[in-house]
C-alpha positions, 0 to 999 in steps of 0.5 A, a space after each residue: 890506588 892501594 890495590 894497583 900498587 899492590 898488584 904492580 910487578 914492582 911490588 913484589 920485585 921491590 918486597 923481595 929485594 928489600 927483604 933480602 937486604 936485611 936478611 943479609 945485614 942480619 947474616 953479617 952479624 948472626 951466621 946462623 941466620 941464612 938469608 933464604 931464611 930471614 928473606 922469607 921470613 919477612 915476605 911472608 910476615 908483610 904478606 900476612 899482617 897485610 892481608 896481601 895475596 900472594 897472586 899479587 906478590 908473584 907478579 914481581 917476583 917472576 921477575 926474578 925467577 926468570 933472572 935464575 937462568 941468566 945467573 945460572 949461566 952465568 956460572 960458565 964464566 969460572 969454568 972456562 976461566 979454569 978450563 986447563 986445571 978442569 981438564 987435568 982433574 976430569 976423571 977426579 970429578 967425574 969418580 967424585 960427583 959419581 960417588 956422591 950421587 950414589 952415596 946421596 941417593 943410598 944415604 937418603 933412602 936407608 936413613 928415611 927407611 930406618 924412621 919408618 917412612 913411607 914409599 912415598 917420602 922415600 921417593 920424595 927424599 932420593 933427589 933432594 941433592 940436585 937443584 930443584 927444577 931436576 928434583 922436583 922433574 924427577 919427583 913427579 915422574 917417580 909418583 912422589 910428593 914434588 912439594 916435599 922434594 922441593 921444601 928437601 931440596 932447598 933445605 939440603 941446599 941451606 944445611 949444606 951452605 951453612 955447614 958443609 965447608 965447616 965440616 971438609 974442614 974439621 976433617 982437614 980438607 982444604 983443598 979448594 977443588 974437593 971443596 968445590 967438588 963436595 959442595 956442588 955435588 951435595 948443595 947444589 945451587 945454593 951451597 955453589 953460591 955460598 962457596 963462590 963467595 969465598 973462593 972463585 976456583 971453588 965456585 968453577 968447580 962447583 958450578 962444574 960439579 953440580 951441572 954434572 950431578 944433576 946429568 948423573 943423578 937424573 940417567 941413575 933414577 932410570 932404573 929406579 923408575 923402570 922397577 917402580 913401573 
């Protein structure tokens, strides 16, 4: 009885709903302790202390991976919403989005250099800033290590929820298109959802921004991947 209800897909939609409940009321009162964090935190010490497989886990958390399409379309509404106020600062996002993805990608790759890491974490790192499913895309055609692109790109994501907007801010940039533009292009999902919170324009433009980083990011690695091959 036990074992069927563990391997029912409600068993994992219901552990992670659960789980990120709490890790919210945490967040409410701690702000260092980002959701993903806790959220995963607790499913992995359920799972764990019960000696429950993650095969069963799985089965109800599909459910939700396969929501992220919708919830990413979703980030449209705000685009057409600002529709006008986009087309009048097109080239500012464009110069913008192409500017930090180069900067990201040249950042990435001197800072792991200097550390002396290897061709492999190098290649592994460059992608980190666009949403997982183009990172770890591009990861595997370059020969790199996806699983290590994918922990760097959810961590990216996390650091730039929980900091980025602090730091604009200390250097007194308020405004909430080069918020939306900053954040979009350096966190991709996870820091658009964490400024949607605070600003809907900031989110639009966000959302924007990410969507064309990721177009950017992608046609940029196609000389790379021609030199390495």
């Amino acid at each position: 009885m036990a074992n069927s209800m563990l391997q029912h897909p409600l068993f994992g939609l219901s552990l992670s709903v659960i789980s990120y409940a709490l890790a919210n009321l945490l967040y409410q009162r701690w702000r260092f302790m980002h959701p993903l964090f806790s959220c995963t935190g607790f499913i992995i010490i359920v799972l764990v202390c019960f000696h429950i497989p993650y095969e069963d886990f799985k089965r109800g958390a599909d459910v939700l991976t396969l929501l992220l399409g919708p919830a990413t379309v979703a980030l449209g509404v705000p685009l057409y919403k600002y529709k006008e106020l986009i087309r009048s600062n097109l080239a500012r996002v464009l110069i913008s989005v192409l500017a930090g993805s180069i900067t990201g990608i040249a950042a990435s790759a001197a800072i792991v250099g200097l550390l002396g890491g290897s061709q492999s974490i190098i290649l592994s790192m460059l992608p980190k800033s666009v949403s997982s499913a183009i990172s770890i895309e591009i990861a595997a055609r370059l020969g790199a290590i996806p699983e290590l692109t994918a922990v760097l790109t959810t961590l990216t994501g996390l650091l730039g929820s929980m900091f980025g907007t602090r730091i604009l801010r200390w250097f007194r940039i308020r405004d909430d298109i080069s918020i939306g533009i900053a954040i979009g292009t350096a966190a991709h999902g996870i820091g658009t959802a964490k400024v949607f919170k605070d600003s809907e324009q900031q989110g639009g433009f966000a959302g924007l921004s990410m969507g064309i980083c990721g177009i950017m990011t992608s046609i940029l690695f196609i000389p790379i991947y021609m030199w390495l091959k």
